[in-house]
C-alpha positions in Angstrom: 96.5 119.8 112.4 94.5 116.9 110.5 93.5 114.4 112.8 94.5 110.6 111.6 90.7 110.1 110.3 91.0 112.9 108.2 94.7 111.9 106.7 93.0 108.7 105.9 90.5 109.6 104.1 92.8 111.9 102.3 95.0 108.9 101.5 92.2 106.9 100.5 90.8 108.9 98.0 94.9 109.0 96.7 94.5 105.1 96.5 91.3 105.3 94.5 92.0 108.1 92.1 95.4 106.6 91.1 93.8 103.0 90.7 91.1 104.7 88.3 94.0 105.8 86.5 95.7 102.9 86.0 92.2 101.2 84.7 92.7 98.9 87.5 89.5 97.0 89.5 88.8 99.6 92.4 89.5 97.4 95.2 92.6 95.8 94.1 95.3 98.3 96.0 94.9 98.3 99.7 96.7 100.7 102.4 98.6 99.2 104.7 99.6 101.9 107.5 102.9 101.8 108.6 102.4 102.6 112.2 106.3 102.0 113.6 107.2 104.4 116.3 103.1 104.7 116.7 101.4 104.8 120.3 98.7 102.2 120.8 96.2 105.3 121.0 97.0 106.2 117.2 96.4 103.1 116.3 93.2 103.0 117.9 92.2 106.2 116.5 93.2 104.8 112.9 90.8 101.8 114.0 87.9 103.7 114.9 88.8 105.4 111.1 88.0 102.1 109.5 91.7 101.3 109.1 92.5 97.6 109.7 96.2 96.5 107.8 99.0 97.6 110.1 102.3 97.2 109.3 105.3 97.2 112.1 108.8 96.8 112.1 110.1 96.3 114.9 109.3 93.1 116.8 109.0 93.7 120.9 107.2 97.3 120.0 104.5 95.4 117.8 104.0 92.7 120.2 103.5 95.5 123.0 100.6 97.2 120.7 99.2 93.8 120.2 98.5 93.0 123.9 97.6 96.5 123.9 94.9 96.5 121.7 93.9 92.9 122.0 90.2 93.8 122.9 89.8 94.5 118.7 90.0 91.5 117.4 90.0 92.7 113.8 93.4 94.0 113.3 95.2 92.4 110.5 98.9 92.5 111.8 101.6 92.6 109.1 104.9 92.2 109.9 107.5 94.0 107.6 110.6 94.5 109.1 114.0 93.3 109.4 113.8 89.1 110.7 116.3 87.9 113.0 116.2 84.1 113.0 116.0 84.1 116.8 112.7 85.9 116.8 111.0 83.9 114.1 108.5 81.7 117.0 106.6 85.4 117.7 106.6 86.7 114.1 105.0 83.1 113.1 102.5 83.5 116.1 101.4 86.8 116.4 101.5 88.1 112.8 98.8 87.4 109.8 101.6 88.7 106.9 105.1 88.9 106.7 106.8 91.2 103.7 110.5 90.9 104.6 110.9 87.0 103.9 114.7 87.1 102.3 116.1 83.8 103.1 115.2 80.2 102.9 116.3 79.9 106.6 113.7 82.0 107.8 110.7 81.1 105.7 111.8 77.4 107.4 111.5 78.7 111.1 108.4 80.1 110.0 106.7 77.2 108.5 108.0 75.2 111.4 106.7 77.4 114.4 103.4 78.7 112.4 100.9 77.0 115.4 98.7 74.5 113.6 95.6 75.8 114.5 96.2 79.3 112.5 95.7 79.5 109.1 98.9 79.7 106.6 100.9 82.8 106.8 100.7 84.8 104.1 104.6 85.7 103.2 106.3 88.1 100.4 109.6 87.7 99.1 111.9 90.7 99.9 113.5 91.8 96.8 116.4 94.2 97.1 115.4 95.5 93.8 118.4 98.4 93.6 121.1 96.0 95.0 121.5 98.5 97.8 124.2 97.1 100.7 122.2 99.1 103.1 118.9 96.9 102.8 117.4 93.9 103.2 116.0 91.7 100.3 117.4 88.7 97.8 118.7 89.4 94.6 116.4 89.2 92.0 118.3 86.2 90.3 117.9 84.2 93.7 114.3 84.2 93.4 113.3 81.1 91.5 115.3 79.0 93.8 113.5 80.1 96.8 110.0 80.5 95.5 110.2 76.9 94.6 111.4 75.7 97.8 109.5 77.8 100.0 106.3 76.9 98.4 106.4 73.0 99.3 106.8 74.4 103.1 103.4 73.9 105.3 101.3 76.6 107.1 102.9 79.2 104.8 101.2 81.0 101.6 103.6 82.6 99.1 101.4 85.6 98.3 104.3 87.7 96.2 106.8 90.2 96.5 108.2 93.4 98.3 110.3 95.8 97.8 111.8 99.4 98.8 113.3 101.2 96.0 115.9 103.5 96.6 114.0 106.5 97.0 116.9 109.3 95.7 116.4 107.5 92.5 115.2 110.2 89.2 111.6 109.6 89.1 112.1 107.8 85.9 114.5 105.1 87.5 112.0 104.8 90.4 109.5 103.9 87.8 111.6 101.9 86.5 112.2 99.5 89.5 108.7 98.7 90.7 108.3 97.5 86.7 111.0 95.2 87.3 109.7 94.4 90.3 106.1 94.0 88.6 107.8 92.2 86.0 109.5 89.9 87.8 106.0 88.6 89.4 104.3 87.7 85.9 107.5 85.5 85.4 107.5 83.6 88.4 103.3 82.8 88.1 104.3 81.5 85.0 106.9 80.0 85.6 106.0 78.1 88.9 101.8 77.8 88.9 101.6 75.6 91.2 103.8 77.6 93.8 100.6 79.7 95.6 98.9 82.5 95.0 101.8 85.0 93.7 99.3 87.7 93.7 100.7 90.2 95.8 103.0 93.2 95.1 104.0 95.2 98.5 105.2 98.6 97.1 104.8 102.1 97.0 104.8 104.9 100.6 103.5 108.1 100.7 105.7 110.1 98.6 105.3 107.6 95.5 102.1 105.5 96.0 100.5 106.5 92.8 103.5 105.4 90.9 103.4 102.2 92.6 99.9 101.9 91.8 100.0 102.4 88.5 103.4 100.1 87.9 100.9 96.9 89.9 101.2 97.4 93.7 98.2 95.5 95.5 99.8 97.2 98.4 101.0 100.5 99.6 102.6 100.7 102.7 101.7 104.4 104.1 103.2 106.1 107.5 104.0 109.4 107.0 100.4 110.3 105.3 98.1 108.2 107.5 100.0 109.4 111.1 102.3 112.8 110.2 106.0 113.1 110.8 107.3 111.2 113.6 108.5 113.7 116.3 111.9 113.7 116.2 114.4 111.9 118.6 115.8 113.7 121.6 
C-alpha cells in the first residue's frame, strides 16, 4: 500500500508533467488535497510530505482538525464546501480560501464577520457549470452581477472561479466545460479590471486533473490520489 508521501509525490509529478504540456509556467497549478472524511494523523502525515493547501467540506469536522493540528502553523485552510448562512462567522474566521461562494448573501456575511485583523479572504465564485439541480454553484449568466458587487465588499479578495463538472460527461463534453469555465474568466478580467485579482481557476480531481490543467486550472483539488479510497460506510 503507498503511503500518503508517496501518492504525493506521484501526484505531483502528474501536476508537473501536465503543466509542461500545456506550455504553462511550472508553478502556476497547485494541489490542493481534499482531505474530507480525513483523520487529523493523515493530515499530519501529508504535512510532514511538504503538503500545505487543504481543502474540507464539511464545517464542524474541519474546525475539529484545526484545533487538532493547531501546533503547525503553516496550514493553508481552504474551505470548499456547501455554505449555510448560519455558519458563515467560522468559515470567515478559521478559513484562508473559500471556493463555494454562490450567493451575494453569503459573500456579505463573510465580508461582515471576516475579523479585522486577518488579511482579505480569498473567495471563488461557484459556478454550476452543467446546470446540474443536484449541485451547488450560480449560473453562469448570474455572474457579472455578483462579481461586481462582491468586489466593492471589504476584507474579501475575488480571486476567481470554481467549478465541478458533471463527471459522467464524454471526455469531450468534460473538456468542454472547464473551457467555458476558463472562458468565462478571461471575460469577466476584462470586463470588470478593477474587481480583484480574478486569477484563480479551482478545477480539475484525480481522475481529470491533466485535463483541467491543460483547459487553465491554477488549482486541482485532489482526494482520492493524495489519501486512497475512503473506507466505506458501515
Amino acid at each position: 500500500m503507498s503511503s500518503i508521501a508517496d501518492n504525493l509525490g506521484s501526484v505531483t509529478r502528474r501536476i508537473q508533467k501536465a503543466t509542461l504540456q500545456a506550455g504553462r509556467e511550472p508553478d502556476s497549478v497547485k494541489l490542493l488535497a481534499v482531505s474530507k472524511t480525513r483523520s487529523p494523523e493523515e493530515l499530519r502525515e501529508a504535512v510532514t510530505a511538504g503538503q500545505r493547501a487543504f481543502g474540507e467540506n464539511y464545517l464542524q469536522e474541519a474546525l475539529d482538525k484545526i484545533a487538532a493540528l493547531d501546533d503547525l502553523t503553516d496550514i493553508d485552510w481552504h474551505f470548499i464546501g456547501p455554505i449555510q448562512s448560519n455558519k458563515t462567522r467560522q468559515i470567515a474566521s478559521a478559513f484562508s480560501w473559500v471556493h463555494s461562494v454562490d450567493r451575494l448573501k453569503v459573500a456579505r456575511r463573510l465580508s461582515e464577520q471576516r475579523e479585522s485583523g486577518l488579511p482579505p479572504l480569498n473567495i471563488c465564485l461557484q459556478v454550476n457549470i452543467n446546470n446540474e439541480q443536484s449541485k451547488s454553484g450560480c449560473q453562469p449568466e448570474d455572474l457579472p452581477e455578483l462579481v461586481s458587487e462582491i468586489s466593492q465588499l471589504p476584507g474579501l479578495t475575488l480571486r476567481g472561479l470554481m467549478a465541478i463538472p458533471d463527471p459522467e460527461q464524454a471526455e469531450s463534453a468534460l473538456r468542454a466545460s472547464f473551457r467555458k469555465l476558463t472562458n468565462t474568466l478571461k471575460e469577466l478580467r476584462q470586463k470588470y479590471p478593477e474587481a480583484g485579482p480574478l486569477d484563480t481557476l479551482s478545477m480539475g480531481m484525480s481522475g481529470d486533473l491533466e485535463m483541467a490543467i491543460a483547459e487553465g486550472a491554477t488549482w486541482v483539488r485532489i482526494g482520492t490520489a493524495v489519501f486512497g479510497e475512503r473506507p466505506s460506510k458501515s
